[in-house]
C-alpha positions as CSV (number, residue, x, y, z in Angstrom):
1,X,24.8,-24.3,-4.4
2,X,23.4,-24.9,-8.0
3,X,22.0,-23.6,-10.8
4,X,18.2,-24.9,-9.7
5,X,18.8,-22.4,-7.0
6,X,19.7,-19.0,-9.3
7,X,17.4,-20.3,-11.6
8,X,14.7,-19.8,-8.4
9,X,16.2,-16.6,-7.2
10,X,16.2,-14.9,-10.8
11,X,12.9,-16.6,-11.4
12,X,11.6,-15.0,-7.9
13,X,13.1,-11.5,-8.6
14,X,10.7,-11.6,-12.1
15,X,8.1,-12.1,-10.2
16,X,8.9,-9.5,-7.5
17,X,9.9,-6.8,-10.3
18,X,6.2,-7.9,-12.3
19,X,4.3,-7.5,-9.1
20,X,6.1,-3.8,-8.2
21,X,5.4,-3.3,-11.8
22,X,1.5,-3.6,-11.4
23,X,1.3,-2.0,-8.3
24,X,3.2,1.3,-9.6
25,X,0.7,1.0,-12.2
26,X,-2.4,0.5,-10.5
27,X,-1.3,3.6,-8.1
28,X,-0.5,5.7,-11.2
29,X,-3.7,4.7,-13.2
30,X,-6.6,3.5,-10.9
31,X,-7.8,1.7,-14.5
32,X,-5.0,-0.3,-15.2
33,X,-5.6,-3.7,-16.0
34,X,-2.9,-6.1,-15.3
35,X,-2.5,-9.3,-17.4
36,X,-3.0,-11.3,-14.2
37,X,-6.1,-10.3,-13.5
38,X,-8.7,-12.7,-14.9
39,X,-11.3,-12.0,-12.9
40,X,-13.9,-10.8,-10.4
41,X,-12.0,-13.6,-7.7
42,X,-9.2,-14.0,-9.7
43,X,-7.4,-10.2,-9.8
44,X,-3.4,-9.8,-8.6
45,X,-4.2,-5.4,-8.8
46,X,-6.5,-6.4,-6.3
47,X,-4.4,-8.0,-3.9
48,X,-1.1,-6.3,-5.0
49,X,-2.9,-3.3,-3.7
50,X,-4.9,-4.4,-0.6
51,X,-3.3,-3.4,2.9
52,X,-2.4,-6.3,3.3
53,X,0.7,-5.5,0.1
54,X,2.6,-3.3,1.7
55,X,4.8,-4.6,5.3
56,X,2.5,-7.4,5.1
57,X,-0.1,-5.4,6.6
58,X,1.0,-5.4,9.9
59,X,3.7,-3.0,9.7
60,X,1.6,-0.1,9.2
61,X,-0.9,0.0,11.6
62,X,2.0,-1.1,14.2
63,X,4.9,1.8,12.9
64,X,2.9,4.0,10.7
65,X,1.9,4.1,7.5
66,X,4.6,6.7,6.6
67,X,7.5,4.1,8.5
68,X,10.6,3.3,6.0
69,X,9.9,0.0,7.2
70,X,6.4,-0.2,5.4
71,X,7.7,-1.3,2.0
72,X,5.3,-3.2,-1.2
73,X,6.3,-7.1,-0.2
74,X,7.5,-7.5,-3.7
75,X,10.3,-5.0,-2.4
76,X,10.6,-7.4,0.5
77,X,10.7,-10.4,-1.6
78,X,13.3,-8.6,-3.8
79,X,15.3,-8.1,-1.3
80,X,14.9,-11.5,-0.3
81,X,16.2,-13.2,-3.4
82,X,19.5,-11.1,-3.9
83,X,20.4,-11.9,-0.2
84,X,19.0,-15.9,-1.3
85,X,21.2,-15.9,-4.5
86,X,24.6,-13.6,-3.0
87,X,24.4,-16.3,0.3
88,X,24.3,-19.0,-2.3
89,X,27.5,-17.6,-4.8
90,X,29.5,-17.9,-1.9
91,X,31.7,-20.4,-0.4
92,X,28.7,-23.1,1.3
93,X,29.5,-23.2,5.2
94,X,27.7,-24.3,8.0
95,X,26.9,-20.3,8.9
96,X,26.0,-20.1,5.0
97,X,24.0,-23.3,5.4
98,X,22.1,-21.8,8.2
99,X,22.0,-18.7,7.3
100,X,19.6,-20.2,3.7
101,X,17.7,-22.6,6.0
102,X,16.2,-19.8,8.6
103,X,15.5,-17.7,5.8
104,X,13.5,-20.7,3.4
105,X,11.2,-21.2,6.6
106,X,11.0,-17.5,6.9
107,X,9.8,-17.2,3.7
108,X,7.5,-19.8,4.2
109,X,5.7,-18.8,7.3
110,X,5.1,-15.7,5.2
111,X,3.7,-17.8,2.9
112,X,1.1,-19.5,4.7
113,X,0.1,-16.0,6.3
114,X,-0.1,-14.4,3.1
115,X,-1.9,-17.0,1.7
116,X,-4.5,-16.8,4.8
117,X,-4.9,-13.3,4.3
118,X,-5.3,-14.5,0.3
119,X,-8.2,-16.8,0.7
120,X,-9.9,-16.0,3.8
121,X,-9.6,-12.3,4.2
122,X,-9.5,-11.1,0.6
123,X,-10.9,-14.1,-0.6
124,X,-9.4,-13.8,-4.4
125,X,-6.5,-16.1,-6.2
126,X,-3.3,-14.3,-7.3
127,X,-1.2,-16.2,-10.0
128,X,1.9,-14.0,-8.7
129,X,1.5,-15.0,-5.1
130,X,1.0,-18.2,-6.4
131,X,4.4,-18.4,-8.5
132,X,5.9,-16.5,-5.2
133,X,4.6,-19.6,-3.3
134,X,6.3,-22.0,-5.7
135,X,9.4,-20.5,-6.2
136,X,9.7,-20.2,-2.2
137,X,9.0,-23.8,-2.3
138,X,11.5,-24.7,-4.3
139,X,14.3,-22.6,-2.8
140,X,13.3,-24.2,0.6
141,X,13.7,-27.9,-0.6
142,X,17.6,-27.2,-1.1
143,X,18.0,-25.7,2.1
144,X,16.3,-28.0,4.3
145,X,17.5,-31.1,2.8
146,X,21.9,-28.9,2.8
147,X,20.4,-28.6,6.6
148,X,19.4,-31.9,7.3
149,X,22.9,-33.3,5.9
150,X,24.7,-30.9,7.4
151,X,23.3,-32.0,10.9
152,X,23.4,-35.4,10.1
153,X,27.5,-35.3,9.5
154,X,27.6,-33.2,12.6
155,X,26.1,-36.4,13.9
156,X,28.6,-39.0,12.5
157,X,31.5,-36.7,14.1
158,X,33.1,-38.0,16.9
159,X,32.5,-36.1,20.3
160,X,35.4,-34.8,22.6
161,X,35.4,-35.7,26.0
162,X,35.4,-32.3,27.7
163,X,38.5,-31.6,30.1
164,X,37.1,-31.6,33.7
């Protein structure tokens, strides 16, 4: 739909691609400090790395930890913002429409789960999750207000009778 949008996606594949980058690391080199780890409470290699970083931590213990479906979430979120920026090159329908709205509150229940699991469980801050966070928020704005208008001039439409 816009520029603010590929901006988001590219900006969200960075982060995606960082975070695969310092778990790779960490798995390769147990010592590896990452420059997002600041702290005791404040460590992204700690998180990034946690069970709860690969199939959101649900995914393993439900389909095996050796299940093609038990992928790092950065792959997921990868994943997530090619499908987000190829649905949002193409021609904007009401399927496209959609289509960008179920996935922006997808990505945003994850969200709030992950960032349950963030402070409750593994009680540490993550400046990647939080940029994920952000950049999830701002892809979701766009597609809830395209969602509202679109429903709104579905609204203003005048209704057939139907033939009885």
């Amino acid at each position: 739909m816009g520029l603010g949008v590929r901006c988001g996606c590219v900006l969200g594949l960075l982060v995606s691609f960082y975070a695969l980058w310092v778990e790779v690391q960490h798995h390769n080199d147990n010592s590896y400090q990452a420059y997002c780890d600041l702290g005791a409470y404040f460590s992204c290699s700690k998180v990034l790395t946690s069970k709860y970083s690969k199939g959101f931590g649900v995914v393993g213990p439900m389909l095996g930890e050796d299940s093609p479906l038990n992928l790092p979430n950065c792959v997921y979120g990868l994943m997530y913002y090619v499908l987000y920026m190829c649905l949002d090159l193409m021609p904007q329908s009401e399927t496209i429409t959609k289509t960008k709205f179920s996935l922006s509150v997808s990505s945003l229940c994850m969200c709030l789960y992950l960032a349950y699991i963030l402070a409750f469980i593994l009680v540490d801050a993550c400046l990647v999750c939080f940029a994920t966070y952000l950049v999830n928020i701002g892809l979701a704005v766009p597609a809830v207000r395209d969602y509202i208008v679109m429903l709104n001039d579905d609204d203003s439409q005048p209704k057939r009778k139907k033939r009885t």
